[in-house]
N, C-alpha and C positions, 0 to 999 in steps of 0.2 A: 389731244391729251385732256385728261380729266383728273382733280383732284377725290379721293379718297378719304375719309376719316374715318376712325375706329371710336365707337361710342357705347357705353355700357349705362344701363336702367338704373343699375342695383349693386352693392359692391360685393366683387369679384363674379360677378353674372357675366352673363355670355357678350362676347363682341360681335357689336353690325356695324358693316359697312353701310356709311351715308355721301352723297357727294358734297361735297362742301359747297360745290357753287364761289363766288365771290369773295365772299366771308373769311376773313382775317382770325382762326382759331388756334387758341393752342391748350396746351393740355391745362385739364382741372375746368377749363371751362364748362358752363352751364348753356345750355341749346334747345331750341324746342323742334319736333320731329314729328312729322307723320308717318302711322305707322298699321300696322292690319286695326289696331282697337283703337286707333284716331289720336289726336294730338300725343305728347308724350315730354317730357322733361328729361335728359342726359346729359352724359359729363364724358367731355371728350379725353378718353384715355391715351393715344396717339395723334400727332399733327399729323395734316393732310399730305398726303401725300400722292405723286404725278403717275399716271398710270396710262397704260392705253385703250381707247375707246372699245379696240375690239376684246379686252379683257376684261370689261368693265362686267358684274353679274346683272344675269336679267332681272329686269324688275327693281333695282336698286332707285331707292328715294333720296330728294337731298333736302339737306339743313332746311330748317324753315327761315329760322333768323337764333339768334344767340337770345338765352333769358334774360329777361327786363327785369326789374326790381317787383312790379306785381305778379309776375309769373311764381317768383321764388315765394310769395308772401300766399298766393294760392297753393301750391304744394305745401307750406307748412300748414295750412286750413286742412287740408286733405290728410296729413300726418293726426291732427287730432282729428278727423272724422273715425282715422282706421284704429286710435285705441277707445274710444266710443265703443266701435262698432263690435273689438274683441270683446270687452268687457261683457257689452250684449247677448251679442253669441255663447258667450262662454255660461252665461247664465241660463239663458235656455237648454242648452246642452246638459247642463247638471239640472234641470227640471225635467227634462223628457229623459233622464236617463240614458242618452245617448252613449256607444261605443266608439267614441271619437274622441282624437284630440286634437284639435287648434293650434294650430301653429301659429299664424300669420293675419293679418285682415289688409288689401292694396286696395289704394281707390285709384280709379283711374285720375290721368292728371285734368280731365275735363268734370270730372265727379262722373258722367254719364252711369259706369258700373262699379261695383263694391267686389273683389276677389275674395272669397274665404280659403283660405291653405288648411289643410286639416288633415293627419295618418289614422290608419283603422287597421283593423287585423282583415277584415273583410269587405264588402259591399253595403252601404249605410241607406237607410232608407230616410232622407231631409225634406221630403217631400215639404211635412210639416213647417218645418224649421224655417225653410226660403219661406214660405208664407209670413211669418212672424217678422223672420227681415226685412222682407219686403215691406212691409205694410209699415215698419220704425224706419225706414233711411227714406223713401221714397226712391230707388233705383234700381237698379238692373244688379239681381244677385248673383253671382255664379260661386257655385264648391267644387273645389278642386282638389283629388285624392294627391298625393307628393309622398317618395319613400322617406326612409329613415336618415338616408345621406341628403335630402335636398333638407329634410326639415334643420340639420346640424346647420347647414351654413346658412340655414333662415334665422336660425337665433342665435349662433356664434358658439364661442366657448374655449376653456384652455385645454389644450392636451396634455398626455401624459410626461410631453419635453418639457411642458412649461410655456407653452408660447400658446398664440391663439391657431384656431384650428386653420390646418389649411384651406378649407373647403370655404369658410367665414373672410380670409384676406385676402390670398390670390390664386385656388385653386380654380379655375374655370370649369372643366369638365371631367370628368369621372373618372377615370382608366379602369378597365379588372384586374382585380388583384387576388391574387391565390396562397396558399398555405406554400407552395413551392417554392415561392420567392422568401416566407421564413425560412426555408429548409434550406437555401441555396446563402443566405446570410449567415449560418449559425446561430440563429435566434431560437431560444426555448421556447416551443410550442404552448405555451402558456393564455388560452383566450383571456385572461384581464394583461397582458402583456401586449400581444399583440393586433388588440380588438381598439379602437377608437368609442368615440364619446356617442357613436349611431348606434351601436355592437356590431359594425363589420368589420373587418379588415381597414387597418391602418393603411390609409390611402399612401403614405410613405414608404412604405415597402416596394415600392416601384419604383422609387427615384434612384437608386442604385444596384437594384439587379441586374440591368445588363454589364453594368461594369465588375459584382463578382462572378459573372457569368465568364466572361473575356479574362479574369487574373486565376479561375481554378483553371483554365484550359492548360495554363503553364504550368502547373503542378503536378506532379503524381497524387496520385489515390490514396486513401488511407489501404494499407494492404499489400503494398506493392513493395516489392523487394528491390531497394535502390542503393548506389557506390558512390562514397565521397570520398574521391582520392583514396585511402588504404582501408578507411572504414566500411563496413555493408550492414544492411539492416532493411529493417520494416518500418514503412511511415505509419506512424501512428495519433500523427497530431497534424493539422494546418493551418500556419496563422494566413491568409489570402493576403492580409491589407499589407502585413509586412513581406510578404513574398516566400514564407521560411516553411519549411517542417521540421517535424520532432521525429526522430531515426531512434528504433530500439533496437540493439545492436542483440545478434544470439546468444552472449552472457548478459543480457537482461542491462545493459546500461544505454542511456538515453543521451543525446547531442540534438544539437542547431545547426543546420543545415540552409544555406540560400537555395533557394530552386533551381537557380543557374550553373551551381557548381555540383547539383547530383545530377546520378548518369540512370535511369531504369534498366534494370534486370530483366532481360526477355524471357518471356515465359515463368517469370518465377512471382505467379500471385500467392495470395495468402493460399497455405497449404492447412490442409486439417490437420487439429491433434493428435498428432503421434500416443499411441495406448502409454500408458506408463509403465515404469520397467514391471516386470512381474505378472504384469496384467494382459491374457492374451483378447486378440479382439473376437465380442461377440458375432457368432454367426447371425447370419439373416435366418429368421421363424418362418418355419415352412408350413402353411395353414393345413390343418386336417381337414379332412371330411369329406363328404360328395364333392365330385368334379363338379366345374360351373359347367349347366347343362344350357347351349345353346339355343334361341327360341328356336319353334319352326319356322316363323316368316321371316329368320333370318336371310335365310339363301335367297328368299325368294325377294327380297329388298335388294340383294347383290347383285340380283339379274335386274333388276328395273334398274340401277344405279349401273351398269355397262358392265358389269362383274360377270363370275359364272359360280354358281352354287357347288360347293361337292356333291359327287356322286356321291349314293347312301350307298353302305354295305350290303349286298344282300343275304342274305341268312344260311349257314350250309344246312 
């Protein structure tokens, strides 16, 4: 048996598994870890936990030892290296006219490299730029392109409920999210409504789709001709969350209905407008003119395609 921990870089960043080894951890603790870019500073988000060897992932690394009081005191060294280094950046950036914008600056926890985070509409040409860094920090520069949703939870921010973003406290990873999931809430298709603080789709609209997914299934349709007890009508409204619809009865009067106590109408969906009295219905417009005249490679597409061409008339 082996112990497990879950430990995150960055808040609300991704989870890795480390072995704990020996070490007496529990959560909020600080840790130092090897990692693919070499030592590393974490905060253990769940205790260790017992698992089996042969479950264990391949390649998985364990704790080194828990942060010391100098470890923490170089990470905050490294916190003023990376706004230093934005400030930098950002200046050069506005001298060369660059198409980019800065998000971020990480230093690694050994200083070794310098991360620049930066969004673009395109492919940037920094050739320049890493030179001018390189030559101010003395280190290993790398620029890294990141979309519009990694940059949100790089700098945080409130949403439209009022709270902090998801993606900024405890969204870990992404889901897709689509306009169908507005459409399937009743939510007015409105892009500053239902757009987040990136402009894409409000990462929340997926935390309870499947579940109006599962409570229309019990309902009828808007359209559907349904019996409650002695009354009959057309559903014309659905509340999902409270279970109900709105019935328009054929003298034009409306009631509240629970979904368990209507009964659907077989075969009786929405019907088209009956003409008005007096008003007889138009015929269908019969097109004038030359017949559509057939191509000639028609038939002979029918024959390649397993068909058989009509015979042509021939002439008396």
């Amino acid at each position: 048996m082996a112990k497990i921990v879950k430990i995150q870089f960055q808040t609300a960043g991704k989870l890795y598994d480390f072995l704990s080894g020996d070490l007496q951890l529990e959560t909020n603790d600080k840790v130092i870890v090897e990692t693919e870019r070499g030592k590393s500073i974490g905060m253990v988000i769940k205790q260790p936990v017992e698992v089996d060897d042969a479950s264990l992932p391949e390649g998985i690394k364990t704790v080194l030892r828990s942060a010391r009081p100098e470890d923490l005191e170089s990470a905050s060294r490294n916190r003023a290296k990376e706004k230093e280094a934005f400030d930098f950046c950002l200046h050069r950036i506005k001298e060369r006219n660059m198409d980019m914008k800065l998000v971020r600056v990480e230093y690694l926890f050994d200083g070794s490299k310098a991360i620049f985070y930066f969004t673009a509409d395109g492919r940037i040409d920094f050739r320049e730029l890493v030179k001018d860094l390189a030559h101010a920090f003395r280190t290993r520069i790398e620029m890294r392109q990141i979309g519009v949703r990694d940059e949100a939870g790089m700098v945080g921010g409130i949403g439209i409920c009022g709270r902090e973003l998801c993606c900024a406290s405890f969204l870990r990873e992404f889901e897709p999210v689509s306009v169908k999931m507005a459409k399937e809430q009743n939510l007015a298709l409105n892009p500053t409504k239902i757009s987040g603080q990136c402009g894409r789709l409000l990462c929340c609209l997926s935390y309870e789709f499947e579940t109006y997914c599962t409570l229309r299934k019990c309902l009828p349709k808007c359209g559907k001709r349904v019996k409650c007890g002695e009354m009959e009508g057309e559903v014309v409204k659905l509340n999902i969350l409270e279970g109900t619809v709105t019935v328009r009865t054929d003298d034009q009067q409306e009631f509240t209905a629970c979904g368990d106590d209507i009964r659907v109408e077989p075969g009786a969906d929405r019907q088209k407008k009956p003409a008005r009295e007096g008003e007889e219905a138009k015929p269908k417009k019969i097109q004038k003119g030359r017949p559509r005249q057939e191509s000639p490679h028609a038939g002979k597409a029918r024959e390649d395609a397993g068909g058989s061409a009509a015979p042509k008339k021939e002439k008396q």
